[in-house]
C-alpha positions as CSV (number, residue, x, y, z in Angstrom):
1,X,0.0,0.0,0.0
2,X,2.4,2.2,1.2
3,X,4.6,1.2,-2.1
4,X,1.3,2.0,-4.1
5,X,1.5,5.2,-2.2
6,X,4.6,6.6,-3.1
7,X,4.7,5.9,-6.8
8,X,1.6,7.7,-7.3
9,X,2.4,10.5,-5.4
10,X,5.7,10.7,-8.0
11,X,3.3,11.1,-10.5
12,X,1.9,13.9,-9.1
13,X,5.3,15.7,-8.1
14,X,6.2,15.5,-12.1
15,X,3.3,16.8,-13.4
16,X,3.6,19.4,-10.7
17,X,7.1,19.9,-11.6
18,X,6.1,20.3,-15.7
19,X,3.8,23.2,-14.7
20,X,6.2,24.6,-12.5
21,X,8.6,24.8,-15.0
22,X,6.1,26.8,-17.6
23,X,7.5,29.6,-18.5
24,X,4.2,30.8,-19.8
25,X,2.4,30.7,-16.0
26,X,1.8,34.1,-14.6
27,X,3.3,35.4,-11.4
28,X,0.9,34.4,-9.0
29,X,0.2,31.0,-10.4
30,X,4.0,30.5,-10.4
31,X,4.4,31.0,-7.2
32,X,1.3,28.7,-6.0
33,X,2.6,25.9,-7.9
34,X,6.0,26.5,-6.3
35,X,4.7,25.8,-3.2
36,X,2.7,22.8,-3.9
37,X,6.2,21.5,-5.7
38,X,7.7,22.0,-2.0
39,X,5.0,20.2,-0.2
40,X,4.9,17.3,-3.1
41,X,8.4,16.6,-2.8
42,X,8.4,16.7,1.0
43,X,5.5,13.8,1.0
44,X,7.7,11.8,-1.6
45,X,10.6,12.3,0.8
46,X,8.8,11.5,3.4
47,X,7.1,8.4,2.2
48,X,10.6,7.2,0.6
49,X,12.2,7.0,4.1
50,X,9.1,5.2,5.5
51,X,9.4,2.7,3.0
52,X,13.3,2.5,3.7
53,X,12.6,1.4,7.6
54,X,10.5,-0.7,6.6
55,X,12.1,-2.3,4.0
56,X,15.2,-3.1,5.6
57,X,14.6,-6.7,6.6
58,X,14.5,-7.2,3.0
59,X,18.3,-7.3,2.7
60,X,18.9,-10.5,3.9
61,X,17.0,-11.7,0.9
62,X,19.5,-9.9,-1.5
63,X,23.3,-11.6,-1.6
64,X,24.8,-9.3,-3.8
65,X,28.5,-10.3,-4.3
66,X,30.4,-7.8,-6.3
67,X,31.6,-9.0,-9.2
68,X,35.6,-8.5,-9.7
69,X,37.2,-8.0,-12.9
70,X,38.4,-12.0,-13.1
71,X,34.5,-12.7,-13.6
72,X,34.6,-10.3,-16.3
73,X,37.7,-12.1,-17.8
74,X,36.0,-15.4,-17.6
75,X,33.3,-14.1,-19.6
76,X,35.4,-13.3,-22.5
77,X,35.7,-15.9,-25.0
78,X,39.4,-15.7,-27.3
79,X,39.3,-12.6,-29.4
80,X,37.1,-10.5,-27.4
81,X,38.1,-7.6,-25.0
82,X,36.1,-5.3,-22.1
83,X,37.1,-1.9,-22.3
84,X,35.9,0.6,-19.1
85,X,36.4,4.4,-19.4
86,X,37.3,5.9,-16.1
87,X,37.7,9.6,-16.0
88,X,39.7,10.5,-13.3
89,X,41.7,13.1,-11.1
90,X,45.4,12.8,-11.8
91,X,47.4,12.2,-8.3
92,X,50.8,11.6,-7.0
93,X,52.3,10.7,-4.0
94,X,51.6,14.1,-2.2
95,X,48.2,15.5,-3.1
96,X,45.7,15.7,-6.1
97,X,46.4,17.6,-9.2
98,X,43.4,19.9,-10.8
99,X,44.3,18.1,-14.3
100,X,41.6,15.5,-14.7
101,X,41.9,12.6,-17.5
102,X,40.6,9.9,-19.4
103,X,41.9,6.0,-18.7
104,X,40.9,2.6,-20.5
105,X,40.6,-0.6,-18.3
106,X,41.1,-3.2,-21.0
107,X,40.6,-7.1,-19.8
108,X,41.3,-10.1,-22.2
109,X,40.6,-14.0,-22.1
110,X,44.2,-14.4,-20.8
111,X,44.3,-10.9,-18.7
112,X,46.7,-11.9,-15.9
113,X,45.6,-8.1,-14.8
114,X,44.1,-5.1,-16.3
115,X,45.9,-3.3,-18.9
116,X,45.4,0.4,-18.2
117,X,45.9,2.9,-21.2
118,X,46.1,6.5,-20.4
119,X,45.2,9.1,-22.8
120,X,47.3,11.9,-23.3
121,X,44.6,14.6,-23.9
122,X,43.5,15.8,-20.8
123,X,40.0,15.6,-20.0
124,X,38.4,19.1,-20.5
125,X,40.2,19.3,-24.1
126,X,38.2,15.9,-25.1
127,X,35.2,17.0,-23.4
128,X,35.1,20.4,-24.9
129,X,37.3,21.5,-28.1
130,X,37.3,18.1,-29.4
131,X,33.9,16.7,-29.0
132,X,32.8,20.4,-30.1
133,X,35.0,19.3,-33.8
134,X,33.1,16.0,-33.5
135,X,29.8,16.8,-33.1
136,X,30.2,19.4,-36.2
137,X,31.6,17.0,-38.5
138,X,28.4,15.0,-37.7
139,X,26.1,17.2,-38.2
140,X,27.8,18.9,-41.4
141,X,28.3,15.2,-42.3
142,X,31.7,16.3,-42.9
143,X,34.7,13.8,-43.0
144,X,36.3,13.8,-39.3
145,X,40.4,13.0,-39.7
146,X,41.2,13.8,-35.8
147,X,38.9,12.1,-34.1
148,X,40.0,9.1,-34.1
149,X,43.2,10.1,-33.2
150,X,42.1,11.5,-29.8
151,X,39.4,9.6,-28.7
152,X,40.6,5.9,-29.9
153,X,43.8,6.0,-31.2
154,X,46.1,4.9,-27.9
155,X,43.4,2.4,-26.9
156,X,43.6,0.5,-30.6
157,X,47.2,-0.5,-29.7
158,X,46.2,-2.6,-26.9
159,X,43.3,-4.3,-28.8
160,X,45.9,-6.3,-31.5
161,X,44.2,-9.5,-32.8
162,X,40.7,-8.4,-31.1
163,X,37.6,-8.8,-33.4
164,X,35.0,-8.0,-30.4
165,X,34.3,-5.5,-27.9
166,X,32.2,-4.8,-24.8
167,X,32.4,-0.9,-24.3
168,X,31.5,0.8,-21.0
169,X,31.7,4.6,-21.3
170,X,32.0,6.9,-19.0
171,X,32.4,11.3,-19.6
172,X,32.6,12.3,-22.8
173,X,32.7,8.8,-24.3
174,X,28.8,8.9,-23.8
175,X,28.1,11.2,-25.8
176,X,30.7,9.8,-28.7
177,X,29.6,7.5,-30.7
178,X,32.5,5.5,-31.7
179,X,31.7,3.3,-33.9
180,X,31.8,6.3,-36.3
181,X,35.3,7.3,-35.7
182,X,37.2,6.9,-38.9
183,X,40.4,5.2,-39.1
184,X,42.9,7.4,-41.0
185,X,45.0,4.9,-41.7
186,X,42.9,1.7,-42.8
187,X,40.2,4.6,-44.1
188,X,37.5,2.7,-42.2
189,X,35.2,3.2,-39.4
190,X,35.2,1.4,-36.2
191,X,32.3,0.1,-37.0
192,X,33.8,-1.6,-40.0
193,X,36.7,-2.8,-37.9
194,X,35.6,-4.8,-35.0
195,X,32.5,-5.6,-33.6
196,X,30.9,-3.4,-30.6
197,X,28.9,-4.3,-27.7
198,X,28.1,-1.0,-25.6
199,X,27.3,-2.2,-21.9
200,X,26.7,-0.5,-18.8
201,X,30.0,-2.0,-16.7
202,X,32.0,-4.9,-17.6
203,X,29.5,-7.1,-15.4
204,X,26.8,-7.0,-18.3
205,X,28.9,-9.3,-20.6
206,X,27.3,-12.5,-21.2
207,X,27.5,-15.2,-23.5
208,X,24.3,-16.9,-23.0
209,X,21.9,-17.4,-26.2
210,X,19.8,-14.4,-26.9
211,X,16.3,-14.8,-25.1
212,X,13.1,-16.6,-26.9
213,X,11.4,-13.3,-28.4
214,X,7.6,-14.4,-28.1
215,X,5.9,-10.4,-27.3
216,X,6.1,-7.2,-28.4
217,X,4.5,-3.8,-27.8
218,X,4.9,-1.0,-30.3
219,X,3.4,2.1,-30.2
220,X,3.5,5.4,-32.2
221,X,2.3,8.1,-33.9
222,X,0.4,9.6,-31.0
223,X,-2.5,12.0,-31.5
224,X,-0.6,14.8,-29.7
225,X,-3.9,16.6,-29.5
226,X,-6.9,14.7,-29.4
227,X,-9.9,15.6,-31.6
228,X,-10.5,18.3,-34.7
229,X,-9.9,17.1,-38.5
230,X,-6.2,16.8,-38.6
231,X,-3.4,17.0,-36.8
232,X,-0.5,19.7,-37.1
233,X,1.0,19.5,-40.4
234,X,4.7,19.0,-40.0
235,X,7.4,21.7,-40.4
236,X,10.7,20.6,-39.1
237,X,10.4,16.6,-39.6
238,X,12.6,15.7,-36.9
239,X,11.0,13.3,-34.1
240,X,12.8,16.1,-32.0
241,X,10.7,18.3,-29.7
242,X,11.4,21.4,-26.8
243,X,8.9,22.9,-24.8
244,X,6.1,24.6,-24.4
245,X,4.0,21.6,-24.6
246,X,0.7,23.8,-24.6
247,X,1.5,25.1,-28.3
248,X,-0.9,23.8,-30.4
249,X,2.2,22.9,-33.2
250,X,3.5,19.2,-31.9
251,X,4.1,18.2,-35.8
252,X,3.0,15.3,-36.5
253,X,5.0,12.1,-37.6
254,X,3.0,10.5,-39.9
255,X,7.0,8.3,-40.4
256,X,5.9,6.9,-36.8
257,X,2.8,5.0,-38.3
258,X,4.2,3.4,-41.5
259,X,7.2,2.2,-38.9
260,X,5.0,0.8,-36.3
261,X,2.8,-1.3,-39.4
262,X,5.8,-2.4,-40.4
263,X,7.5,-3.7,-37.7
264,X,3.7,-5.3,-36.9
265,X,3.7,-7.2,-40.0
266,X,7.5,-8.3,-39.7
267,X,6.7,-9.6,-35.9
268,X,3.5,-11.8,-37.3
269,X,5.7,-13.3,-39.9
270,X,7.9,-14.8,-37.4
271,X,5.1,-15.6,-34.9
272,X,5.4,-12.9,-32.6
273,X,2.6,-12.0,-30.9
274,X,2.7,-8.1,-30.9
275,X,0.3,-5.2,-29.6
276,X,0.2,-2.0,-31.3
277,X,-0.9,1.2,-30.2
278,X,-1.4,4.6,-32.9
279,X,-2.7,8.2,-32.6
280,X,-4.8,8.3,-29.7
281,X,-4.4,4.6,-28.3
282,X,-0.2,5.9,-28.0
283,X,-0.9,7.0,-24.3
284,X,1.3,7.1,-21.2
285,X,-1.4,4.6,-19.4
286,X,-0.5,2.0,-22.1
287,X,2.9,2.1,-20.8
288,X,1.9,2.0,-17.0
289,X,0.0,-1.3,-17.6
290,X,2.8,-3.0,-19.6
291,X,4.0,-6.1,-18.1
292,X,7.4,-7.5,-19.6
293,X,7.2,-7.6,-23.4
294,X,10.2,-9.0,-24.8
295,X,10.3,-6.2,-27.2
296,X,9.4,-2.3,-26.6
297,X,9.4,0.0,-29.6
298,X,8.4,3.5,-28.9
299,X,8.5,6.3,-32.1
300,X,7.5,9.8,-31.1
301,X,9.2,12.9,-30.2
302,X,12.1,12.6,-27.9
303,X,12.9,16.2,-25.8
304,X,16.0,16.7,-23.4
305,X,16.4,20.2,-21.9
306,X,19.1,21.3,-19.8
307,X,17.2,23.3,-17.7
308,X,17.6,23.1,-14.0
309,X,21.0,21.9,-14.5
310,X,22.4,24.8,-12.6
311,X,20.4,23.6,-9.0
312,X,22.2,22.2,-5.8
313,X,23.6,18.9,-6.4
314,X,20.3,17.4,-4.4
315,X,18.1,18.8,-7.3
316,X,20.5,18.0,-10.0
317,X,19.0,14.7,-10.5
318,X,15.7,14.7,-10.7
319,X,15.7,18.1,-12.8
320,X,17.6,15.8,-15.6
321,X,15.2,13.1,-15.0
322,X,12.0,15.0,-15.3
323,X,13.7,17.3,-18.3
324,X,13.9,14.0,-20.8
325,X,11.1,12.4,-21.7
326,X,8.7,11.2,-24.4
327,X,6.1,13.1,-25.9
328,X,2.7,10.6,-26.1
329,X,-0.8,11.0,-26.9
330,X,-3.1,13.7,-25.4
331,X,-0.2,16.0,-24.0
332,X,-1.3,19.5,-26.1
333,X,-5.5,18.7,-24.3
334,X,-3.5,18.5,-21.4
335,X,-1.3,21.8,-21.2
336,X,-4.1,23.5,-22.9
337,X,-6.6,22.9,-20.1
338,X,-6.8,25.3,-17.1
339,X,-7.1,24.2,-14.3
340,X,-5.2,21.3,-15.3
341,X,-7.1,17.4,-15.2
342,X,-6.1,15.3,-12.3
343,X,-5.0,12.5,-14.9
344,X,-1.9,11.8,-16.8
345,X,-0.3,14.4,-18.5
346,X,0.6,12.4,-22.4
347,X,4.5,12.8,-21.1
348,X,6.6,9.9,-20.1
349,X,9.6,11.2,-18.1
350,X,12.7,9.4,-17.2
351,X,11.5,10.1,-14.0
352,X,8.1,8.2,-14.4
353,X,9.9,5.9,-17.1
354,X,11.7,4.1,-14.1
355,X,8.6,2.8,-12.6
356,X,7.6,0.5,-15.7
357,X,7.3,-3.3,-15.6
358,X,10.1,-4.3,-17.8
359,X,11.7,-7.0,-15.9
360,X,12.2,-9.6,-18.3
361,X,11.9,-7.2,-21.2
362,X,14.8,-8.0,-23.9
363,X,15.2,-4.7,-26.1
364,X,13.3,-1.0,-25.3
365,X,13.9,1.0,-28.8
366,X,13.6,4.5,-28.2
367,X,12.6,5.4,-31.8
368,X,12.9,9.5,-31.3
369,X,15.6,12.4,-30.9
370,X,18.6,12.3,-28.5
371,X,17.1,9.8,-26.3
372,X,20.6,9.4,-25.2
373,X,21.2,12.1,-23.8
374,X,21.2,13.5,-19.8
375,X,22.5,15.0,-17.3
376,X,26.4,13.4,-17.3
377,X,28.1,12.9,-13.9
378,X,31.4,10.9,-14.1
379,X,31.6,7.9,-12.5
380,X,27.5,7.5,-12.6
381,X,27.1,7.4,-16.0
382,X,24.0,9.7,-17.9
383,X,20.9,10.8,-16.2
384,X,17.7,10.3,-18.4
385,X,15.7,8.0,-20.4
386,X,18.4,5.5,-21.0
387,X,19.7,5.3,-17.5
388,X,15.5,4.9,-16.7
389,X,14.8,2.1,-19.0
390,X,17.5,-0.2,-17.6
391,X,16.2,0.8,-14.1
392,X,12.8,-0.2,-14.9
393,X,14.4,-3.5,-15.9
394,X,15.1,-3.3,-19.8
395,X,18.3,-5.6,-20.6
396,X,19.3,-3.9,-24.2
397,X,17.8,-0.4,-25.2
398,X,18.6,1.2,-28.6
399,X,18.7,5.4,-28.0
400,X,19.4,8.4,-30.3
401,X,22.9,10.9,-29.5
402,X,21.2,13.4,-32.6
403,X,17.9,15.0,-34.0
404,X,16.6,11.9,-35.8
405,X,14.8,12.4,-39.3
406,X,11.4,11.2,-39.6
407,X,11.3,9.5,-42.7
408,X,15.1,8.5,-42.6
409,X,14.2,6.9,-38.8
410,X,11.3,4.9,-40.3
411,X,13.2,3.4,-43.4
412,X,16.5,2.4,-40.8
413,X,14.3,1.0,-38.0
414,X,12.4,-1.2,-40.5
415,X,15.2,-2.3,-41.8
């Protein structure tokens, strides 16, 4: 009950949050809604620590034994090689220095240790005036010849006679994508080079057969505003979206449809029994009932904002998780409406994502923009839908770094 509880009332503290964070809320109203945020978050808190106590006995029901790197190393089959990013602060004997940097943890079948490669580039030059280079050459789909160099380079001499790898980021390297870092010697990508397995830490390597796929959910195109002859036409045709979500201009994605009938029609073909939910059936409840599908494909628009980012550490968090999220059927009614409907709002967060039922769900595709990306903290990893998805159980999850075309995003995910 008291579970029950406390996952509802974080439903309420989002939505709370989402009108909070309206810039288009007048002074008064602003300030009203600030307060209830306060109180909200205070219940949440409150219940949280109640459920704490009295889950404690629970612990004897959970042996957790780290894993240490050997177990990673005895996952590995010949040929294959675990590579963990660390970014760390650079120290000696006497004190820590300000420099920070980047490391590679590399373990082999026949590691008789780590092998730790340090890259020269200090950390702020790869986080800023190189990725900066990188992420233009992407987006001007220009060729990148330095790259490479920076970001791969001194790892790719530890990795001789290596055709497989399980990558775990950390920093920057979240935000690379690096099985498109070109080779300037051999002229090829990565991608082209070895094959790449992108995991969370070293501990999600496994060799077992892939799971027996027998369900699948897919849902898209959602009615962002329900009723009237048509929706928005289009403009920009990116599945990419930012706030205000009260504008009556969500374009539409008619892309989403034709993706989610085809992917429905592949899935019968192989005996797969699969769901599908378009326009307004695409709703945030949907999600909330969902229990374990092997397979979770979700096309809509994708937002991330950085807002918030600036709060105390405490705040950090949750501002990333509730800034990234999903934009689903019903969401313009919602923000339109004044006083606003005690029901769901048509936005799954990363905040609310992490509640789902995915336990025994194989692969969540995220079929929308830069559903990758969050609120970085080194060591942790990336705040937002992906980090969500794997809380709420998901084993694989396929994201977005960039602004995804609509009709380019359709023809790549049925293929």
């Amino acid at each position: 009950k008291l579970y029950n509880e406390w996952i509802n009332k974080k439903q309420q503290l989002i939505r709370q949050y989402l009108k909070t964070d309206d810039p288009s809320g007048a002074d008064t109203t602003t300030k009203l809604n600030q307060e209830l945020l306060g109180k909200l978050q205070l219940e949440v808190n409150t219940l949280e620590n109640e459920l704490t106590i009295k889950a404690k006995d629970f612990k004897k029901y959970l042996k957790i034994n780290a894993p240490d790197w050997k177990t990673v190393r005895d996952n590995l089959k010949e040929g294959e090689a675990a590579i963990e990013m660390i970014k760390f602060q650079w120290r000696d004997q006497v004190y820590y220095s300000d420099t920070v940097y980047y490391a590679a943890y590399i373990i082999t079948k026949n590691s008789q240790y780590p092998e730790v490669i340090y890259l020269p580039d200090a950390a702020p030059d790869l986080d800023n005036k190189y990725y900066k280079a990188y992420k233009n050459n992407i987006r001007l789909k220009l060729e990148d010849k330095e790259s490479y160099d920076h970001y791969w380079k001194p790892i790719a001499t530890a990795l001789k006679g290596i055709k497989k790898i399980y990558f775990s980021p950390d920093g920057i390297y979240h935000l690379i994508n690096i099985s498109t870092l070109k080779n300037p010697e051999s002229n090829q990508f990565l991608l082209d080079e070895m094959e790449i397995h992108y995991t969370t830490s070293g501990t999600d390597i496994s060799n077992a057969g892939s799971k027996d796929i027998r369900t699948a959910v897919l849902m898209g195109r959602p009615s962002y505003k329900i009723e009237g002859p048509a929706l928005p036409a289009a403009g920009d045709k990116t599945r990419s979206y930012v706030r205000s979500f009260k504008n009556d201009n969500i374009p539409d994605l008619p892309g989403t449809e034709a993706e989610v009938l085809a992917i429905k029609k592949e899935m019968d073909q192989y005996k797969i029994a699969s769901n599908y939910y378009l326009k307004a059936d695409a709703s945030e409840d949907k999600l909330y009932r969902l229990h374990s599908p092997a397979i979770l494909h979700i096309a809509t628009h994708g937002y991330w904002s950085p807002a918030g980012l600036n709060t105390t550490e405490g705040y950090r968090v949750f501002n990333a998780m509730a800034n990234s999220g999903l934009l689903l059927s019903g969401v313009v009614n919602y923000y339109s409406s004044s006083p606003y409907p005690d029901t769901y709002d048509g936005i799954l967060t990363a905040y609310e994502a992490q509640n789902l039922d995915l336990e025994n769900t194989s692969l969540v595709v995220l079929s929308a923009c830069e559903t990758s990306l969050g609120f970085l903290d080194a060591g942790e990893g990336v705040y937002g839908l992906q980090r969500a998805f794997r809380a709420a159980g998901a084993e694989s999850i396929m994201t977005s770094l960039w602004k995804v075309d609509d009709n380019a995003t359709r023809d790549f995910m049925i293929a």
